[in-house]
VOVOBA-736842 format. One record per residue (C-alpha): x negated, y negated, z negated; residue in three letters. Coordinates in steps of 0.2 Angstrom, whole numbers, padded with zeros to 4 digits, m for minus. Layout:
REM VOVOBA-736842
+-------+-------+-------+--------+
!  east ! north !    up ! residu !
+-------+-------+-------+--------+
!     X !     Y !     Z !    Ala !
...
+-------+-------+-------+--------+
//
This chain:
REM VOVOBA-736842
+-------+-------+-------+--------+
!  east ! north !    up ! residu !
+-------+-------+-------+--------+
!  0015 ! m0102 !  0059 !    Unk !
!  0024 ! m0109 !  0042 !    Unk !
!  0039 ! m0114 !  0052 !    Unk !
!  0040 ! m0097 !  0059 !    Unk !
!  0041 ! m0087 !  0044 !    Unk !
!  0051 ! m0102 !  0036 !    Unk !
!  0065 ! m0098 !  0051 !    Unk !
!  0063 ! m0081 !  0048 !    Unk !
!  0067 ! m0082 !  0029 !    Unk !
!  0082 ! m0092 !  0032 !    Unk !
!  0088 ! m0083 !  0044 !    Unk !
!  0087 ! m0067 !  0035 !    Unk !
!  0095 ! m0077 !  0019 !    Unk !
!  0111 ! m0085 !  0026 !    Unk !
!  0127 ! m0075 !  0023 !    Unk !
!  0132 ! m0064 !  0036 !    Unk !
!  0150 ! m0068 !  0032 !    Unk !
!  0148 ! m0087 !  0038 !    Unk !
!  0155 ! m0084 !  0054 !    Unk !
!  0167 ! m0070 !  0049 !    Unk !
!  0185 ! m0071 !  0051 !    Unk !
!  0195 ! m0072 !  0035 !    Unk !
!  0202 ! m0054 !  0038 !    Unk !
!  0199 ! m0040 !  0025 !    Unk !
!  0182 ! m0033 !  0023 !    Unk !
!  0180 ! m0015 !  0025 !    Unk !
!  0164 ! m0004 !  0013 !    Unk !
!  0162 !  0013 !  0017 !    Unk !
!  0145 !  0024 !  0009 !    Unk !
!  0142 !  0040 !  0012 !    Unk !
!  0126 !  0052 !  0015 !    Unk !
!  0132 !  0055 !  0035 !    Unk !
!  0144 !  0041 !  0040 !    Unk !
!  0154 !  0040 !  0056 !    Unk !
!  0164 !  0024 !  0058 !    Unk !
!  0180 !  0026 !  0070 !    Unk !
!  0192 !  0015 !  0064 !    Unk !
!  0191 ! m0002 !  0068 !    Unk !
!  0189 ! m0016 !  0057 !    Unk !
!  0197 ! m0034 !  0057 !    Unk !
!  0184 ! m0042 !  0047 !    Unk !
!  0167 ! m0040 !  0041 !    Unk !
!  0161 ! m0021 !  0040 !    Unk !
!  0146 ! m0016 !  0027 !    Unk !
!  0142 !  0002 !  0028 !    Unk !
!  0128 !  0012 !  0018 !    Unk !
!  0120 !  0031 !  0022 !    Unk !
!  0107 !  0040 !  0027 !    Unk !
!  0114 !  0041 !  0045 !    Unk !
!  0127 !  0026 !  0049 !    Unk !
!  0137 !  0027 !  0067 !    Unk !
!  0149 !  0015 !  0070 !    Unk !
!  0160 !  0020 !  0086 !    Unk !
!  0175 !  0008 !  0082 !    Unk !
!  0175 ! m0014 !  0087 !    Unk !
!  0171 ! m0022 !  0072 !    Unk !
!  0180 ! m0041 !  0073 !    Unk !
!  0169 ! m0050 !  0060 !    Unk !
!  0149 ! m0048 !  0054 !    Unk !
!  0142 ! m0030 !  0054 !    Unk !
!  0129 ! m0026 !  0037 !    Unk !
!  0122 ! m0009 !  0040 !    Unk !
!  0110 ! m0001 !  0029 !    Unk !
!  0103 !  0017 !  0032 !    Unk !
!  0090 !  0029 !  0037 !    Unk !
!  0097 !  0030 !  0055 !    Unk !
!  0109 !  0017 !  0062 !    Unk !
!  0116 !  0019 !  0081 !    Unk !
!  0129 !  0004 !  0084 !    Unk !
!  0140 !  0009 !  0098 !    Unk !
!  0154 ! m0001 !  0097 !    Unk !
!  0156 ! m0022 !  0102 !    Unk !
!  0152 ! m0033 !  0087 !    Unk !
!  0162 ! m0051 !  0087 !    Unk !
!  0152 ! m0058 !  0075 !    Unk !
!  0135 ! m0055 !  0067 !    Unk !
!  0125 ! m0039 !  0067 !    Unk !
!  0112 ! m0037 !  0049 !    Unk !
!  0105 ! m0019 !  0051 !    Unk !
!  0089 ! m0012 !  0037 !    Unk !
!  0086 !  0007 !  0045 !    Unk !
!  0069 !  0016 !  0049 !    Unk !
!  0077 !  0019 !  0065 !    Unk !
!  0091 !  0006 !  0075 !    Unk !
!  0099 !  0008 !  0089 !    Unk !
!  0110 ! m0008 !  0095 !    Unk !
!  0121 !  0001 !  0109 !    Unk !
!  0134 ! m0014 !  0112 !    Unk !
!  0136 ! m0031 !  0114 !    Unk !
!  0134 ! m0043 !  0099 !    Unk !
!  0143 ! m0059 !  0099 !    Unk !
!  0133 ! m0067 !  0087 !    Unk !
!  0117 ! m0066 !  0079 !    Unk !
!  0107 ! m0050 !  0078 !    Unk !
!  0094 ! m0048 !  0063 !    Unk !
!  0087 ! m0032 !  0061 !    Unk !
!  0073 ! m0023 !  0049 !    Unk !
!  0067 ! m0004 !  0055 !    Unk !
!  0052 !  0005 !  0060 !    Unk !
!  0061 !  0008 !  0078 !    Unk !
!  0072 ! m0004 !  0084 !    Unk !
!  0081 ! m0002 !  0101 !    Unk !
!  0093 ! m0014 !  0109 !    Unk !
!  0102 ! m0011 !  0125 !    Unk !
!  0114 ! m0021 !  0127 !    Unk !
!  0118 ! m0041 !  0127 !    Unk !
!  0116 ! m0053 !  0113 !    Unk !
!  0124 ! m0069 !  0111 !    Unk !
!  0117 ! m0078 !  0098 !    Unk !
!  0098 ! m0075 !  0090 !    Unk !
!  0087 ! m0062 !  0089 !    Unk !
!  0077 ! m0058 !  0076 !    Unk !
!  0069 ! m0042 !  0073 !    Unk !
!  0055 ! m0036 !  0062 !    Unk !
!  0049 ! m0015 !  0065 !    Unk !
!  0033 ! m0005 !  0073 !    Unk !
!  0041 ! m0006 !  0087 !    Unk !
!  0054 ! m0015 !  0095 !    Unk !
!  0063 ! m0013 !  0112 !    Unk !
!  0075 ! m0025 !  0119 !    Unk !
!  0083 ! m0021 !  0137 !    Unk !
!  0097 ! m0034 !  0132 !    Unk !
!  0096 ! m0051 !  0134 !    Unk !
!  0096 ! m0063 !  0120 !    Unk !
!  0107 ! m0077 !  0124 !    Unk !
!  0098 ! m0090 !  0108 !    Unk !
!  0081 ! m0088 !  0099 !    Unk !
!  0071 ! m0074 !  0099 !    Unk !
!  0058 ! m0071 !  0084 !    Unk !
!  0050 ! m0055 !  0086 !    Unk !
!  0034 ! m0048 !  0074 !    Unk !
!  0030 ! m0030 !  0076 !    Unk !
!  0016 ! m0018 !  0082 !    Unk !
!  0022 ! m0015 !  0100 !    Unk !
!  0036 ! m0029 !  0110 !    Unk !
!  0043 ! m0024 !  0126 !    Unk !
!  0057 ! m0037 !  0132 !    Unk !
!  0063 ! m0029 !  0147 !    Unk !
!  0077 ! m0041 !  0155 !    Unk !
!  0071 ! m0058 !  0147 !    Unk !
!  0081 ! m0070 !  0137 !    Unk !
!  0090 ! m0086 !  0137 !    Unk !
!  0082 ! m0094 !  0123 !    Unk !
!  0065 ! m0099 !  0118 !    Unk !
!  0054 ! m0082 !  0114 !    Unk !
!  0041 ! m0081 !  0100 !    Unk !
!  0033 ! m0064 !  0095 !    Unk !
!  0018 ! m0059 !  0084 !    Unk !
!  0011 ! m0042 !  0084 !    Unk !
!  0000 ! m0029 !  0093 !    Unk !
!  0004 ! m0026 !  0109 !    Unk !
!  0018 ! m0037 !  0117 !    Unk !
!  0027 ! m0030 !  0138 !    Unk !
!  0037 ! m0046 !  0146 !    Unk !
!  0049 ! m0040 !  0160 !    Unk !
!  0063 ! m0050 !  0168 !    Unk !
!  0070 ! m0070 !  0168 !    Unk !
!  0067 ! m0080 !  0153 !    Unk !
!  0073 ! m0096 !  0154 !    Unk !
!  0064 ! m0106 !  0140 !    Unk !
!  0046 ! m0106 !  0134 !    Unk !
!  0039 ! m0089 !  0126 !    Unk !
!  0025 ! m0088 !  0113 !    Unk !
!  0013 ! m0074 !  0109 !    Unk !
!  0003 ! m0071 !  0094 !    Unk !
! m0004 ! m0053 !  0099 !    Unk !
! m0022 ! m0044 !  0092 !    Unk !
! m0020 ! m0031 !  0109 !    Unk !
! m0014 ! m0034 !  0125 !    Unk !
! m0001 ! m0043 !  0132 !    Unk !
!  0006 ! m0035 !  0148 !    Unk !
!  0018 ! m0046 !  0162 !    Unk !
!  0027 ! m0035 !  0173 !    Unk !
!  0028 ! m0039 !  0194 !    Unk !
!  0044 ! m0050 !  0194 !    Unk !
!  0043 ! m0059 !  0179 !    Unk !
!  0051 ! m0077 !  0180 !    Unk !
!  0047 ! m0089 !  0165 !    Unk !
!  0056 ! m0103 !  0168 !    Unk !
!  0046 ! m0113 !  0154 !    Unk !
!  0030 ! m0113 !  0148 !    Unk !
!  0020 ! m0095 !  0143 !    Unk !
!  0005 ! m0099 !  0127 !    Unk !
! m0003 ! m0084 !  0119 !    Unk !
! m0016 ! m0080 !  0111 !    Unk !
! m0026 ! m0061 !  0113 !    Unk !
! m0041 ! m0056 !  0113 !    Unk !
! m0042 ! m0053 !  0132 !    Unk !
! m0032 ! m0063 !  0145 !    Unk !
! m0018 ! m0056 !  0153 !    Unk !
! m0018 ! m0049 !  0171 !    Unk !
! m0002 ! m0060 !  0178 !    Unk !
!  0005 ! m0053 !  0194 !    Unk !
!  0005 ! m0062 !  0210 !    Unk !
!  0026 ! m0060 !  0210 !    Unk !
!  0028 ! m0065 !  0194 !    Unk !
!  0032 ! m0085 !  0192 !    Unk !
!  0028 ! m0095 !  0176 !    Unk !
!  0035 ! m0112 !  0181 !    Unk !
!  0028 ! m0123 !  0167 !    Unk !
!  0012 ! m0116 !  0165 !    Unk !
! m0001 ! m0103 !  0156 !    Unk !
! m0010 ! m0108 !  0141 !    Unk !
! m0021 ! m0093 !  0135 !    Unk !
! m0029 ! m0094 !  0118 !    Unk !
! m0043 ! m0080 !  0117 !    Unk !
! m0047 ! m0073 !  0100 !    Unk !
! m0058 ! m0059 !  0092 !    Unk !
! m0054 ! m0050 !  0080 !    Unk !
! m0072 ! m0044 !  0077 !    Unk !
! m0082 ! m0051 !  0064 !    Unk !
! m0099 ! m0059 !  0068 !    Unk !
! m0115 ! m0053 !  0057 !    Unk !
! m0111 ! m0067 !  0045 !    Unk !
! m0094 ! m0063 !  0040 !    Unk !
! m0097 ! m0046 !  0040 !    Unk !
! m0110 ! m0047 !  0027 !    Unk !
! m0097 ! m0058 !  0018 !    Unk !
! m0083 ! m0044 !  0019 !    Unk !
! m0096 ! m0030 !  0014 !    Unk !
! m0101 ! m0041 ! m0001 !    Unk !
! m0083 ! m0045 ! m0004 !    Unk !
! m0077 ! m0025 ! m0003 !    Unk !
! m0093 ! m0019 ! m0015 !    Unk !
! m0087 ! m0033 ! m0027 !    Unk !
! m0068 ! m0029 ! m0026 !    Unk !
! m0073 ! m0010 ! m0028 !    Unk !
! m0084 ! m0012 ! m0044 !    Unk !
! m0070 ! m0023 ! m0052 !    Unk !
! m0058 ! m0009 ! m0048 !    Unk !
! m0067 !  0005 ! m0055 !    Unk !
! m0072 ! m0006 ! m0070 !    Unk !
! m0054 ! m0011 ! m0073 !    Unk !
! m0050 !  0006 ! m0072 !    Unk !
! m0061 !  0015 ! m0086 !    Unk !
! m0059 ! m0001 ! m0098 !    Unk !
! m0039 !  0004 ! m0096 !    Unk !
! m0043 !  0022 ! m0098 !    Unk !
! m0055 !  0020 ! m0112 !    Unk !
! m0044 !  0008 ! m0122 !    Unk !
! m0030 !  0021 ! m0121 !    Unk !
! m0039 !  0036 ! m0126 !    Unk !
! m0045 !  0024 ! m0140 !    Unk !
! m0029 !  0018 ! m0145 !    Unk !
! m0021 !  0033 ! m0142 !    Unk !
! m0032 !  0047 ! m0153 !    Unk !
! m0041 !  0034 ! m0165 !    Unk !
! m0047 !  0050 ! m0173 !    Unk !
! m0058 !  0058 ! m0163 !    Unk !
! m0066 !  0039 ! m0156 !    Unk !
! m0069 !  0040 ! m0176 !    Unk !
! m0077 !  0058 ! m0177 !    Unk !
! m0089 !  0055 ! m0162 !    Unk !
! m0093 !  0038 ! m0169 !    Unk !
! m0096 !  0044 ! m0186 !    Unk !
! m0106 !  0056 ! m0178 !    Unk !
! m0120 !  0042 ! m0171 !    Unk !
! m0117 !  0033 ! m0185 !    Unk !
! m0116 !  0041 ! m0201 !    Unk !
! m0127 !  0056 ! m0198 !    Unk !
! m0144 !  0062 ! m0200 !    Unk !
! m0160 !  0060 ! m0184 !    Unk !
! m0160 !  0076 ! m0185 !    Unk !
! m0141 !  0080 ! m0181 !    Unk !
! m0142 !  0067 ! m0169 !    Unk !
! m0156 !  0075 ! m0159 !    Unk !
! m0146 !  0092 ! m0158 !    Unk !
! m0132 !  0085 ! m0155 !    Unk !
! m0142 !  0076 ! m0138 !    Unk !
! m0148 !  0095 ! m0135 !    Unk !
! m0133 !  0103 ! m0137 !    Unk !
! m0126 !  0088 ! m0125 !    Unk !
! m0140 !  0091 ! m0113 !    Unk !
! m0137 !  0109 ! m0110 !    Unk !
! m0120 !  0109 ! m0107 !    Unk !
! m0125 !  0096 ! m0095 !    Unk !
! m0138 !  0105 ! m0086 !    Unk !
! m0134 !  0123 ! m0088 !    Unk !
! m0116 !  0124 ! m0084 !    Unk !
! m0119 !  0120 ! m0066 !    Unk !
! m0135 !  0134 ! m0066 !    Unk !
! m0121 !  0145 ! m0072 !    Unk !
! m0107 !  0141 ! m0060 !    Unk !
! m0120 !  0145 ! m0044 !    Unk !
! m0124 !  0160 ! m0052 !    Unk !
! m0106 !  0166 ! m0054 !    Unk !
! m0099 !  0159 ! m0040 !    Unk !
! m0113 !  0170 ! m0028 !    Unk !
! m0102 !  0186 ! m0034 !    Unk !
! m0086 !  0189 ! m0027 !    Unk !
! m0078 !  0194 ! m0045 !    Unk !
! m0088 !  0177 ! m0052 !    Unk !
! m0078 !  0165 ! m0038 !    Unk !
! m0064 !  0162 ! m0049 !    Unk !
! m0070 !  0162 ! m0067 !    Unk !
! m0084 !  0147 ! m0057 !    Unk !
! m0069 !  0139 ! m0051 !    Unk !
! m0059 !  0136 ! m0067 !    Unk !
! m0077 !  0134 ! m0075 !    Unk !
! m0078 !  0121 ! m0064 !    Unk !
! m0063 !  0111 ! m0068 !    Unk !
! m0065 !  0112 ! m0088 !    Unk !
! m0085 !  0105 ! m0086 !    Unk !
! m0080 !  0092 ! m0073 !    Unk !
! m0066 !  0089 ! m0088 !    Unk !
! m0079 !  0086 ! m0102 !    Unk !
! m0091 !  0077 ! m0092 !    Unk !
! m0076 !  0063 ! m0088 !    Unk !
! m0073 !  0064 ! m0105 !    Unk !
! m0091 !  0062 ! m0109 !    Unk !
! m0091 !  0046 ! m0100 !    Unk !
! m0075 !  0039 ! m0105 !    Unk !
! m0081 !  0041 ! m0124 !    Unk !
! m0098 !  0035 ! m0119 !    Unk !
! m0091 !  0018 ! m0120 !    Unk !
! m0080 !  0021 ! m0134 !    Unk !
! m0095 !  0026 ! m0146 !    Unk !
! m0104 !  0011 ! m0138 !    Unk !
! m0088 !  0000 ! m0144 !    Unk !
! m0087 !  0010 ! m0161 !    Unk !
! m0106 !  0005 ! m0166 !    Unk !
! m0102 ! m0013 ! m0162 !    Unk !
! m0087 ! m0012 ! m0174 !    Unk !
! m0095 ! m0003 ! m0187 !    Unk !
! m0112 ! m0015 ! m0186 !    Unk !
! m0103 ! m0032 ! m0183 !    Unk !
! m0083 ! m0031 ! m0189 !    Unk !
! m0092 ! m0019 ! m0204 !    Unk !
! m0078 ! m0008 ! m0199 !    Unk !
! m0076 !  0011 ! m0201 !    Unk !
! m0059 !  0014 ! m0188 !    Unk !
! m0057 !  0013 ! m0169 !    Unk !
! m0047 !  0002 ! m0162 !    Unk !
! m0041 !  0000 ! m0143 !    Unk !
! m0050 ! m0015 ! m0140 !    Unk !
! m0066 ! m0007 ! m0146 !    Unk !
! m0063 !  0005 ! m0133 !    Unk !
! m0062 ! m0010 ! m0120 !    Unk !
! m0077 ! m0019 ! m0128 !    Unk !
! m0088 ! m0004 ! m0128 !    Unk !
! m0082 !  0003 ! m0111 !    Unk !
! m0084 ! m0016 ! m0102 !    Unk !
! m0103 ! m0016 ! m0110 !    Unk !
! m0106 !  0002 ! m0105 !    Unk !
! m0101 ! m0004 ! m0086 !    Unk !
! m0114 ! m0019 ! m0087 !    Unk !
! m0128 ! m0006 ! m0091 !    Unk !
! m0125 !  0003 ! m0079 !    Unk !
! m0129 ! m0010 ! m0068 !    Unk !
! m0148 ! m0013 ! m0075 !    Unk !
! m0160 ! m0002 ! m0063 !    Unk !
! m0169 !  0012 ! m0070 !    Unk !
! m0166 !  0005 ! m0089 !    Unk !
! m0147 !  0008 ! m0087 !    Unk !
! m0146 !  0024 ! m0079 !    Unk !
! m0156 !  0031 ! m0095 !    Unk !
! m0146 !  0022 ! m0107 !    Unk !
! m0132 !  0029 ! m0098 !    Unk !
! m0137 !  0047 ! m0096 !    Unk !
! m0144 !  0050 ! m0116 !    Unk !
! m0123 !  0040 ! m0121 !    Unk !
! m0115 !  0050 ! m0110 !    Unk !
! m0127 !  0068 ! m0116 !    Unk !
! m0123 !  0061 ! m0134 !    Unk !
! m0104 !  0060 ! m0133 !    Unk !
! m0103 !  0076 ! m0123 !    Unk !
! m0111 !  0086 ! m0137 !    Unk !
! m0102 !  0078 ! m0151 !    Unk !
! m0086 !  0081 ! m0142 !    Unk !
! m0092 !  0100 ! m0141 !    Unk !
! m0094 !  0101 ! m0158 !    Unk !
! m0079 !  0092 ! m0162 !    Unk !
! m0068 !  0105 ! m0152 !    Unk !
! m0076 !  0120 ! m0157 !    Unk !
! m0073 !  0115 ! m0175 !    Unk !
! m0056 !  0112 ! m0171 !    Unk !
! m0054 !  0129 ! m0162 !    Unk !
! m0062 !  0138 ! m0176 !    Unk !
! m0059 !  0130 ! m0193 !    Unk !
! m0066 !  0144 ! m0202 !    Unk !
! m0082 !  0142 ! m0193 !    Unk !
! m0085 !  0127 ! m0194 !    Unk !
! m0101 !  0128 ! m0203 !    Unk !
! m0110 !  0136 ! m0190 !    Unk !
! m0108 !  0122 ! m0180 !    Unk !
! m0110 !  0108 ! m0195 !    Unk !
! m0124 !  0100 ! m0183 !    Unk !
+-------+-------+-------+--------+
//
């Protein structure tokens, strides 16, 4: 398989201009572009739609959304489009990259295509390397035929060996002659017509996509360990920034755990704890009357708000009190943030123990940070709420 995608890199990488005649190229760009003059070199043309109605003597390199190619190239054809559409003949090599990739008319040299779905009712006078979703070679080819994708459709005379890599069906049309040898691989065989003739022989390979019991535990264990490490990633990113980012406010909550009184600590976890519990009490209540439906709505939003916060500076505090006991440091810094948030994760993970480690954090942060924001809302107030 190496080889194949070696070829394939290769053949995408040579210069297109290394079978061009030594005429003058021609560029043309435009956002709707209709080529009907010809060109007596190589021709590189860029748009959103590319039509090229004029001969083109040297290499064509096309590049668009939609590309339809109905005019003889002499040289090599290189088209990148979501949708390509190869209407004449090419002299030399045709290499295409597209979502929908149609050729209809002969190709002398190689073919290499990569799309969803490729359809050739040319014929291919060298190589063909094919890999998409769904293959259909309806008049065969000259050269030796590899393809790799879903579901691959044989129709006509090819006269060399073809190789299929395919996870769906491969289908041989009544008629088919293979002059070589036919090897593929699928998870079921084929059904081969009586009128078709493969002269050197079938080699079927049958494989399954389906994972056993085994593996399949593997990959569940594998997706639950890629998701945690995701989502831990995640917050330890989030919390270092809102650390970095308002160092002040990591402070304030901090100082607030740290440098206060039990008994401001305990209102602060009831204070934290009604907001928690509460809130959705009151957002069932509104939300049962029709006036009540909007005001529960943006309700809503702002307490799912503070409770992300709440979490987020859960970790934070954690990271601050590490700071403040071990580095005897009074300011928040981002990798505080990280520190505290990674440690915060890893309880959570403890049964029982973390969840209420997690819970009287997360309550904590939640009422300091309402305190912290209605001080800041009402300055003059603020001694009401001096908790």
């Amino acid at each position: 398989m190496n080889r194949f995608f070696l070829f394939l890199f290769i053949s995408f990488l040579i210069p297109a201009s290394a079978l061009a005649a030594n005429a003058p190229a021609s560029f043309s760009a435009a956002r709707s572009l209709n080529t009907a003059s010809s060109s007596p070199g190589n021709a590189y043309t860029a748009g959103i739609s590319v039509v090229i109605t004029a001969p083109v003597k040297g290499d064509l390199s096309a590049v668009g959304g939609n590309i339809v190619s109905a005019a003889p190239v002499t040289g090599d054809e290189l088209l990148f489009a979501g949708s390509i559409d190869s209407r004449a003949p090419v002299m030399g090599d045709f290499r295409a990259v597209g979502g929908s990739i149609a050729i209809e008319k002969p190709i002398a040299g190689d073919l290499v295509a990569l799309g969803i779905s490729v359809n050739d009712s040319g014929r291919a006078g060298g190589n063909v390397f094919i890999i998409a979703l769904n293959t259909t070679l309806t008049n065969g080819a000259s050269g030796p035929v590899t393809i790799y994708g879903n579901n691959v459709s044989l129709a006509g005379d090819f006269a060399n060996n073809v190789n299929i890599v395919a996870s769906g069906r491969v289908t041989i049309a009544p008629g088919t002659k293979i002059m070589g040898a036919l090897s593929y691989e699928a998870p079921e065989a084929a059904s081969i017509p009586v009128s078709a003739t493969i002269v050197g022989g079938t080699t079927y390979t049958n494989i399954s996509y389906l994972p056993d019991a085994g593996t399949s535990r593997t990959l569940a264990l594998a997706s639950v360990g890629f998701f945690l490490f995701v989502r831990i990633l995640s917050v330890l990113i989030l919390a270092g920034l809102l650390a970095g980012l308002f160092p002040r406010l990591a402070e304030a909550v901090v100082e607030r755990a740290s440098r206060r009184r039990v008994r401001s600590i305990l209102l602060t976890l009831l204070l934290g704890f009604a907001m928690l519990v509460a809130t959705p009490i009151l957002l069932i209540v509104l939300a049962l009357t029709f006036v009540g439906i909007g005001i529960a709505l943006l309700a809503f939003i702002a307490y799912a708000f503070i409770v992300f916060l709440s979490l987020m500076y859960a970790g934070i505090l954690l990271g601050g009190m590490f700071a403040n006991r071990f580095a005897h440091r009074e300011t928040v810094l981002w990798h505080d943030g990280v520190l505290g948030m990674l440690a915060f994760s890893l309880i959570a993970l403890i049964p029982f123990i973390g969840l209420f480690i997690v819970i009287l954090l997360t309550t904590f942060s939640m009422g300091a940070l309402l305190v912290i924001f209605f001080n800041f809302a009402f300055p003059h107030e603020e001694q009401t709420l001096n908790l």
